[in-house]
C-alpha positions in Angstrom: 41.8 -8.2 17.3 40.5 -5.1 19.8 37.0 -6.9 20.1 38.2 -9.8 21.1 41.1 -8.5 23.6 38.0 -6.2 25.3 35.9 -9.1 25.6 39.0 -11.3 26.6 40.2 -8.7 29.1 36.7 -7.8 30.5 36.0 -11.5 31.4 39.7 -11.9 33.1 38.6 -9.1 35.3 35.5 -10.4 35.9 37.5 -14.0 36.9 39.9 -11.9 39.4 37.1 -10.5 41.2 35.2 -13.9 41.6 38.5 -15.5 42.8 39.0 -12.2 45.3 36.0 -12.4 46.4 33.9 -9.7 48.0 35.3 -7.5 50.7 38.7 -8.2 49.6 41.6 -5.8 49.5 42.1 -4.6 45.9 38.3 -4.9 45.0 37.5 -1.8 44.3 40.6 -1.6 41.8 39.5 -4.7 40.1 35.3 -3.5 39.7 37.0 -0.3 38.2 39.2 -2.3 35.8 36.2 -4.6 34.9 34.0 -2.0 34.2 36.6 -0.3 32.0 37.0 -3.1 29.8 33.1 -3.8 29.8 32.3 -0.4 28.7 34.8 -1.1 25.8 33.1 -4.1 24.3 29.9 -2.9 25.4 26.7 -4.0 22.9 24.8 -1.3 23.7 25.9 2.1 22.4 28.1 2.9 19.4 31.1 4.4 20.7 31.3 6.9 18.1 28.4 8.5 19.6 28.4 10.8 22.6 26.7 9.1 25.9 23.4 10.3 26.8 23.2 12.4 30.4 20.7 9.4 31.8 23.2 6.5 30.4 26.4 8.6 32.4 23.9 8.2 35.4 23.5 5.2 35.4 27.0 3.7 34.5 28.0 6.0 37.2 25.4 4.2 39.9 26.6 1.0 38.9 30.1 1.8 39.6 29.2 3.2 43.0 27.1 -0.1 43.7 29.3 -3.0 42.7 32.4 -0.7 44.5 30.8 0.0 47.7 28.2 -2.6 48.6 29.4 -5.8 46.5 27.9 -8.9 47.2 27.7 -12.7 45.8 24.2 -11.6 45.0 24.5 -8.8 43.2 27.6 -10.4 41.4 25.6 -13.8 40.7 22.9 -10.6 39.2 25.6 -9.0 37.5 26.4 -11.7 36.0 23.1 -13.3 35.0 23.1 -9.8 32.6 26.6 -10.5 31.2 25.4 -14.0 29.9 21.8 -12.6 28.8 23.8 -9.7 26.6 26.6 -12.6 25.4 23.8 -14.6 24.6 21.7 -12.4 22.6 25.2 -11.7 20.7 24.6 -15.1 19.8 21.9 -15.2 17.7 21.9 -11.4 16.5 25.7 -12.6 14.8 25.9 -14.6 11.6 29.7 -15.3 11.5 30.8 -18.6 12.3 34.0 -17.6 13.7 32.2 -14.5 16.1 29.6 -16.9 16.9 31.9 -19.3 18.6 33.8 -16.3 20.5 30.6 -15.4 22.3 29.5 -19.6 22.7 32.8 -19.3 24.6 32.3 -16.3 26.6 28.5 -17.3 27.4 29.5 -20.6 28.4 32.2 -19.4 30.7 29.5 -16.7 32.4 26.9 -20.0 33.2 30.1 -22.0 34.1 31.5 -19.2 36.6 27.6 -18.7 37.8 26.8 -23.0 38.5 30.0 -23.7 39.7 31.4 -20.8 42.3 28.6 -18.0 42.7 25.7 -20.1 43.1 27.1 -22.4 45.7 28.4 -19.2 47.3 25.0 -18.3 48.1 23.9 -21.4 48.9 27.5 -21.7 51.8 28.2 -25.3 50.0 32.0 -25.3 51.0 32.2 -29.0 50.2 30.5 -28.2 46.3 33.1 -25.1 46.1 36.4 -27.4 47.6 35.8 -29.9 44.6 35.0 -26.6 41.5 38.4 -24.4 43.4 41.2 -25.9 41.3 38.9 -26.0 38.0 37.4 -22.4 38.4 40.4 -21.2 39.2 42.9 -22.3 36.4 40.4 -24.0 33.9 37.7 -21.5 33.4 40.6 -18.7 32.2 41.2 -20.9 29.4 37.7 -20.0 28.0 38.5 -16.2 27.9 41.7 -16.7 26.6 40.3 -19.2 23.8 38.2 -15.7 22.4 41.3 -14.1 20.9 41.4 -16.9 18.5 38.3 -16.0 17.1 37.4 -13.1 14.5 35.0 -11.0 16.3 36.4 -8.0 14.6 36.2 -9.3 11.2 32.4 -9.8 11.9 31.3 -7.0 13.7 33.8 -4.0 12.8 32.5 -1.2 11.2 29.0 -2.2 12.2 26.9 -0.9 14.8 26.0 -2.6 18.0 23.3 -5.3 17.3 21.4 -7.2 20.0 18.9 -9.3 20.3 16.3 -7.8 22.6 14.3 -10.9 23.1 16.5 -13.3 23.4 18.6 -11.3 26.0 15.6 -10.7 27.7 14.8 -14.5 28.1 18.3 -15.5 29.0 18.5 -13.1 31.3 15.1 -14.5 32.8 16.8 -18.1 32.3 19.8 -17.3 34.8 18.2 -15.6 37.4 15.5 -18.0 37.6 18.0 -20.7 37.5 19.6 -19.0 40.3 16.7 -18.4 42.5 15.1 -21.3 41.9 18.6 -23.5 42.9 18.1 -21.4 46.5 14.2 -21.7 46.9 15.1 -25.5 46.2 17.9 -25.7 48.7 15.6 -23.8 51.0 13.1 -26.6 51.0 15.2 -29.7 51.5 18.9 -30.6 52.2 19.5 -31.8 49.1 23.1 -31.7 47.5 24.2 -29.3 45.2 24.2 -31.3 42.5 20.4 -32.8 43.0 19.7 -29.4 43.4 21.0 -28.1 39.9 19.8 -30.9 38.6 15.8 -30.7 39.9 15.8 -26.9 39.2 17.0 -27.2 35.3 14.6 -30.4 34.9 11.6 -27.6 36.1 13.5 -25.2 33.5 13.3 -27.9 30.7 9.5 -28.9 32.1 8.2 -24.9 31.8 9.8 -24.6 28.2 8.5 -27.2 26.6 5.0 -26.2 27.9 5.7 -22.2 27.0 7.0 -23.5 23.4 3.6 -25.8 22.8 1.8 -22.9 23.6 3.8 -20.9 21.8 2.3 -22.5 18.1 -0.4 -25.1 19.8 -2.4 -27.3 16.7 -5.3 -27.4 19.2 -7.2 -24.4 17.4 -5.3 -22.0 19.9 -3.7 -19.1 18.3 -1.3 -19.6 20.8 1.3 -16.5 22.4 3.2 -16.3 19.3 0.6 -14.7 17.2 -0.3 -12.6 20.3 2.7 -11.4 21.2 3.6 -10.7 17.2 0.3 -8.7 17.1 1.1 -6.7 20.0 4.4 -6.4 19.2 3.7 -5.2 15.6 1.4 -2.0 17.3 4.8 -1.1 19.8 2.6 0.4 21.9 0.0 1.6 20.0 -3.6 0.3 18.3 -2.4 -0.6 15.0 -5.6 -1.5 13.6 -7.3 1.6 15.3 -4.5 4.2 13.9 -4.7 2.3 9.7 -9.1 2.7 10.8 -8.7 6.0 11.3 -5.9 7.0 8.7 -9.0 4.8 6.1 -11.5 6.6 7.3 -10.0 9.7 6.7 -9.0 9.3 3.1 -12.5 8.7 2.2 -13.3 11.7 4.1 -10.9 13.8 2.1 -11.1 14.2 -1.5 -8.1 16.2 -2.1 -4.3 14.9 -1.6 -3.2 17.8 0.3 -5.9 17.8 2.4 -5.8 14.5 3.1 -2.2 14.9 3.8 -2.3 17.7 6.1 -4.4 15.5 8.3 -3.1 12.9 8.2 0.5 14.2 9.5 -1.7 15.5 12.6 -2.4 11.4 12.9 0.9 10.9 13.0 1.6 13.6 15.5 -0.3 12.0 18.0 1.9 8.8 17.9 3.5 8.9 21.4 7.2 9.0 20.6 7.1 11.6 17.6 7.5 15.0 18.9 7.2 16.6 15.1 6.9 16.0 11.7 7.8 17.9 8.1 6.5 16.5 5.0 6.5 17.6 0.9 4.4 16.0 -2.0 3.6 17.6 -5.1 1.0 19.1 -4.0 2.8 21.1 -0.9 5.0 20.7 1.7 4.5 21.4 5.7 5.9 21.5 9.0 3.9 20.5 12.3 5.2 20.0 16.2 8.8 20.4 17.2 11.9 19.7 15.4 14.7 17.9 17.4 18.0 16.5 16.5 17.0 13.0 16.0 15.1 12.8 12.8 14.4 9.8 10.5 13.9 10.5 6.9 11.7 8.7 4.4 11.4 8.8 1.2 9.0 7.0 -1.6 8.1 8.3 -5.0 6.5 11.9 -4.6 6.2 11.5 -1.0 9.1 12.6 1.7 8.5 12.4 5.3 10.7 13.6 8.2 10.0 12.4 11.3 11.4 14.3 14.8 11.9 12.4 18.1 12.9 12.9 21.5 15.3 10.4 21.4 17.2 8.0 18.7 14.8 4.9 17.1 15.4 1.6 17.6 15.6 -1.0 15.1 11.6 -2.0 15.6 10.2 1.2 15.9 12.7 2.3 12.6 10.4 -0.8 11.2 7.1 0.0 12.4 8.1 3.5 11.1 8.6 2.6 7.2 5.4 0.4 7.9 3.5 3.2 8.2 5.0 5.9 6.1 4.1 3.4 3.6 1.0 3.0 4.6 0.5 7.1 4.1 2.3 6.8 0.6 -0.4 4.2 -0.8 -3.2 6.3 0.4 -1.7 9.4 -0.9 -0.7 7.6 -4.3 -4.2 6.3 -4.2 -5.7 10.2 -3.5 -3.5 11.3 -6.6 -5.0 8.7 -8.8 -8.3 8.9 -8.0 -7.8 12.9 -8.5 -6.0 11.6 -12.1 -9.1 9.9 -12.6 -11.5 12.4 -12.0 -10.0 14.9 -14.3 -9.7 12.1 -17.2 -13.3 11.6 -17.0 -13.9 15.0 -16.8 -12.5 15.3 -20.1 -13.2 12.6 -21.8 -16.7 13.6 -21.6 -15.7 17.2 -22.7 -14.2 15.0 -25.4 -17.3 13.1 -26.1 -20.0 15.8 -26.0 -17.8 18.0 -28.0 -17.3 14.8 -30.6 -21.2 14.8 -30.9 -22.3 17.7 -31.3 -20.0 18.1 -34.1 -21.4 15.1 -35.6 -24.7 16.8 -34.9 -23.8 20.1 -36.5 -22.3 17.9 -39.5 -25.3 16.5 -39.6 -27.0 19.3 -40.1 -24.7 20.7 -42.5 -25.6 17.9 -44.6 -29.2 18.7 -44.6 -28.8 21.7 -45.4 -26.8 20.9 -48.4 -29.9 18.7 -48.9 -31.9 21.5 -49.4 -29.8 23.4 -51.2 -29.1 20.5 -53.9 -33.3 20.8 -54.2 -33.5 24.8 -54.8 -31.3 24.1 -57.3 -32.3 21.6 -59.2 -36.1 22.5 -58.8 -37.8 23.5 -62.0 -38.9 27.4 -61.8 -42.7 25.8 -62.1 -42.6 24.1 -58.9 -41.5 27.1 -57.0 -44.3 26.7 -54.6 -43.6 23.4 -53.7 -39.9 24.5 -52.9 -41.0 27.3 -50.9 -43.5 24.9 -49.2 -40.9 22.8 -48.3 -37.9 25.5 -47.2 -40.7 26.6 -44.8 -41.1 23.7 -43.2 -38.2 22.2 -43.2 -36.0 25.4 -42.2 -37.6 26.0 -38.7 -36.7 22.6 -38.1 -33.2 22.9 -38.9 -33.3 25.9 -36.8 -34.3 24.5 -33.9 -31.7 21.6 -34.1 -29.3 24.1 -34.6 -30.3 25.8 -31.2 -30.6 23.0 -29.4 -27.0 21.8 -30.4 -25.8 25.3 -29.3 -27.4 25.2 -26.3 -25.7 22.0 -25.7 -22.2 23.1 -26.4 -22.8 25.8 -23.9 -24.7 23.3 -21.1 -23.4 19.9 -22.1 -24.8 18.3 -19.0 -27.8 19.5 -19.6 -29.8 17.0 -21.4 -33.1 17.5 -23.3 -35.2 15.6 -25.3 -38.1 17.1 -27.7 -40.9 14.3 -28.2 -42.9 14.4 -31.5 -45.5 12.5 -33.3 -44.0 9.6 -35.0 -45.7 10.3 -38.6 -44.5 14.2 -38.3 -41.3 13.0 -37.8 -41.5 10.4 -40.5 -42.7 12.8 -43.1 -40.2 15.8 -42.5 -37.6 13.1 -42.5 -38.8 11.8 -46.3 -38.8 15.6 -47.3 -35.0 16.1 -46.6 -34.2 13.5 -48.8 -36.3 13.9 -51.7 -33.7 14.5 -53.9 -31.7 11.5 -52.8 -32.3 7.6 -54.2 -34.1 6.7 -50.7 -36.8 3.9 -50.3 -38.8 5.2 -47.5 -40.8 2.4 -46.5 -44.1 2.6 -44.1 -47.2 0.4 -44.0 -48.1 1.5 -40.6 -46.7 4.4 -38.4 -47.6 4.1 -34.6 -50.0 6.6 -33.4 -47.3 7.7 -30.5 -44.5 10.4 -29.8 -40.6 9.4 -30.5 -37.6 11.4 -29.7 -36.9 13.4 -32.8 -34.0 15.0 -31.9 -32.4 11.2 -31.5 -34.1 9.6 -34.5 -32.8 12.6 -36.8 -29.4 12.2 -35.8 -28.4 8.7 -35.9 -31.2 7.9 -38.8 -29.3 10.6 -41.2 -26.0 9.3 -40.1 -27.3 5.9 -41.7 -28.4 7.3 -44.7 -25.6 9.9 -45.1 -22.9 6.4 -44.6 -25.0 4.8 -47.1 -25.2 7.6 -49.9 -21.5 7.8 -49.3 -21.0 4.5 -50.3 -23.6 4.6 -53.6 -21.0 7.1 -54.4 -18.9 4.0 -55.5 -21.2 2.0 -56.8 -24.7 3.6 -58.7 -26.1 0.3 -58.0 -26.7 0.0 -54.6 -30.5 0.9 -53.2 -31.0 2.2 -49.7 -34.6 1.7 -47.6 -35.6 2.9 -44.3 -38.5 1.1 -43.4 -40.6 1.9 -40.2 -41.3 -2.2 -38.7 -44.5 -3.1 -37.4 -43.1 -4.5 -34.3 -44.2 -4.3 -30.6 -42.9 -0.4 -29.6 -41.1 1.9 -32.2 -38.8 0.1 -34.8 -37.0 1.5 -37.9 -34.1 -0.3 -40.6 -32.0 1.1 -43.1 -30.7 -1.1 -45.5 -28.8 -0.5 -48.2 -27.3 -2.6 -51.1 -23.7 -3.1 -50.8 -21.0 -4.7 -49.7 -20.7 -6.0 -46.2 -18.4 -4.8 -43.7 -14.9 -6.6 -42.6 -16.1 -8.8 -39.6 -13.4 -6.7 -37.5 -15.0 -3.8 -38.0 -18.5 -5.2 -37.4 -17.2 -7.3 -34.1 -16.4 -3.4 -32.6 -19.4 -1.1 -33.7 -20.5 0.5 -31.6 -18.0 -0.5 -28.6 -15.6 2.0 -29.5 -14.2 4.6 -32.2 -13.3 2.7 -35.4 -11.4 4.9 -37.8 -13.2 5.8 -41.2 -11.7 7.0 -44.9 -14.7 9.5 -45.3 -15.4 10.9 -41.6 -14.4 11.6 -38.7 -14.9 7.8 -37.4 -16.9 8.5 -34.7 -20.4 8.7 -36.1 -22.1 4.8 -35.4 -19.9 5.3 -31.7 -21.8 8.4 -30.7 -25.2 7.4 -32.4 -24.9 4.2 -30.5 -23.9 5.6 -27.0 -26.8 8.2 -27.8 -29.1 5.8 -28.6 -28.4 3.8 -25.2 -29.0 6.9 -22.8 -32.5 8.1 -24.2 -33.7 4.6 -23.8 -33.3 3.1 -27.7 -31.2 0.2 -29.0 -29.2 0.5 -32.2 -27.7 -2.5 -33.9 -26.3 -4.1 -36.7 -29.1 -7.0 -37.9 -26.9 -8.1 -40.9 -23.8 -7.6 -42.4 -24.5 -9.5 -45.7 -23.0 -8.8 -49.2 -25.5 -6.9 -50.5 -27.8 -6.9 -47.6 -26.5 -4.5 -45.1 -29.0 -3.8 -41.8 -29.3 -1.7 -39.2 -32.1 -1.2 -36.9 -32.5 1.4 -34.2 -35.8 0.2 -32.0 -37.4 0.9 -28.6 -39.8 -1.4 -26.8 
């Protein structure tokens, strides 16, 4: 019941000075009482909180106004403001029962104001003679109606909400009304009534022209969308401030960094006097810290921002707009960071993955040779030794070349040799294995050996594997007249699941007898020295691959 006994009270007041009138004895006892009771119910500050130095000022100059040079102009002011704050109490409240209680207080404020002040000003004795007996004991029944309403169950507990807007433009309502009802009466000799009349029919007449503008279908944006755009920047060049807060993160690489500067953006907003900040990656302090501070936090991001005084509701708004604004571009920095490292490893994974499919590779040629020494008769020692020396500086060389790899990986090179020296030393590894080696005519060019030697005894080592199983599978490598270099293995066997062949060479497929990576690698090897591998059939005993550059 206390809201509704200030607002009750604070209007009564208000009624007693009206009916005094100005000049009269006990005025300044009744402007002292009235603003008693309005700073009370005032909308304005919480009354839990200690009033400002400038806000004492300037309750204290309107004390000393309305006491010592009261007027029915500044009382038909006074009250204009009364209604505008009433009003926007109106639509800022969602209770039914609070919203009444201020329909009743508003409407007593433009009753009070149309039916005694106004005519006041305008010295219509005979328009006051016929309002005097309902101003003076009907309008009190409008004040006294508020303490059947629940303001208090509404609004208690809650701090002070208004309406900016709307109080603004009711404000600007009443004291047009008023001065247009004198500019009116200034220019003819109209009655009072005509003269209400013709000045709300202009009021009626200007809105319905501001609220077509407002949202005009003409193709107009209309003052709505420009007003909301202004009003979204409160001051400030939104889309300059996110431009340069973009431009910035792809400036900066680094999170902190582009944290560290991006607090300096905010800095320069004109009503933050300092700001302290902590990420993962650090935490900071810049410009001065003051007692009213607004915290915000997101996920790994906490901001606290210092002003010179407390934030209204749309700047506390605009301020969560664009802290998280700075979280999605820090979030963003972190994950492109994330990002960066994960493909810096993966391709610490993927060279490492190769070249110890290269050294495996290897390995198996040199078991190669070693299965030859000793299963070579003691007669054709020279031909073993003939082969070991020219097949050992070869290995050698690979061997090299896959350590200087491992200890460069970015570092690609490639070693071109004659296509029918690379051919023959190839045949010569496997001697001692069941492999058709097939060539009618080798191309008088270079190929990458390196590359051939690799994925080619990957093919054959995955096809010996699987002879292991079954003695009766052949295996061919055939060098294909064809336009550019082309060479097939082919082996025998059985084909491979369709799942498996749908995703060779796309990604790593597991395997019973490796490490399941081989045809991946070959394949993504293949690609980058400028060779295509594929699988040309997958056929019960017909199996294909061909590796070929144009």
């Amino acid at each position: 019941m206390r809201h509704q006994w200030e607002l009750a009270l604070m209007l009564l007041s208000l009624h007693a000075i009206l009916i005094a009138g100005v000049n009269s004895t006990f005025q300044t006892a009744l402007v002292i009482s009235h603003f008693g009771f309005f700073l009370l119910w005032q909308p304005v500050w919480r009354t839990q909180e200690k009033p400002s130095v400038p806000a004492l000022a300037l309750l204290s100059a309107g004390v000393v106004v309305m006491v010592f040079f009261l007027s029915w102009w500044l009382l038909a002011f006074w009250i204009s403001v009364l209604f505008a704050l009433l009003g926007g109490r109106i639509f800022s409240t969602q209770a039914k029962s609070a919203r009444l209680g201020y329909l009743l207080a508003a409407g007593y404020m433009l009753a009070c104001l149309l039916m005694w002040v106004v005519p006041k000003l305008l010295h219509n004795t005979t328009e006051l003679a016929a309002a005097r007996l309902v101003v003076i004991y009907c309008l009190p029944l409008m004040p006294l109606g508020i303490l059947f309403t629940r303001i208090a169950k509404a609004d208690s507990g809650q701090p002070p909400i208004l309406d900016f807007f709307y109080t603004l433009l009711l404000l600007l309502l009443a004291i047009i009304l008023v001065l247009g009802a004198f500019a009116v009466q200034a220019s003819s000799e109209a009655m009072y009534a005509e003269i209400i009349f013709e000045t709300l029919l202009g009021l009626a007449a200007a809105l319905v022209v501001i609220s077509w503008l407002w949202n005009p279908r003409s193709g107009f944006v209309g003052i709505g969308h420009l007003l909301s755009r202004y009003l979204l920047s409160v001051g400030l060049p939104f889309e300059q401030w996110v431009k340069s807060i973009a431009e910035l993160a792809d400036k900066e690489s680094s999170p902190q960094e582009f944290t560290n500067k991006a607090m300096q953006e905010v800095l320069a907003l004109p009503w933050v006097s300092g700001v302290t900040w902590g990420t993962a990656d650090g935490a900071g302090t810049i410009g001065n810290q003051t007692q009213h501070l607004s915290n915000l936090d997101f996920q790994e991001f906490h901001i606290s921002i210092h002003t010179d005084a407390p934030l209204t509701p749309a700047l506390t708004i605009h301020l969560k707009l664009l802290g998280q604004i700075l979280n999605e571009f820090y979030e963003a920095k972190r994950r492109e960071e994330t990002l960066k490292q994960n493909v810096y490893m993966q391709a610490i994974y993927e060279t490492g993955s190769r070249l110890t499919h290269d050294i495996k590779n290897l390995v198996q040629s040199m078991s190669a040779l070693c299965n030859a020494a000793e299963h070579t008769p003691e007669a054709d020692n020279d031909r073993l030794l003939a082969l070991l020396r020219r097949q050992l500086p070869l290995l050698n060389q690979r061997l090299a070349r896959t350590l200087e790899k491992l200890q460069e990986p970015q570092k690609e090179t490639t070693q071109q040799t004659p296509a029918l020296e690379w051919w023959n030393a190839l045949k010569e590894r496997y001697i001692q294995h069941k492999v058709m080696f097939v060539a009618n005519e080798i191309p008088a060019f270079e190929v990458d050996a390196e590359l051939l030697d690799s994925v080619l005894e990957n093919l054959l080592q995955n096809a010996l594997e699987k002879s292991k199983s079954d003695t009766s599978i052949t295996i061919k490598a055939e060098i294909v007249a064809e336009d550019g270099f082309c060479v097939e293995v082919t082996d025998t066997g059985k084909a491979m699941p369709s799942n498996i062949a749908e995703q060779l060479f796309k990604k790593q497929i597991g395997s019973e007898n490796g490490l399941g990576v081989g045809l991946y690698h070959a394949g993504r090897q293949a690609e980058q020295s400028g060779y295509t591998l594929t699988l040309a059939e997958n056929l019960n005993g017909g199996v294909k691959f061909r590796i070929y550059r144009r």
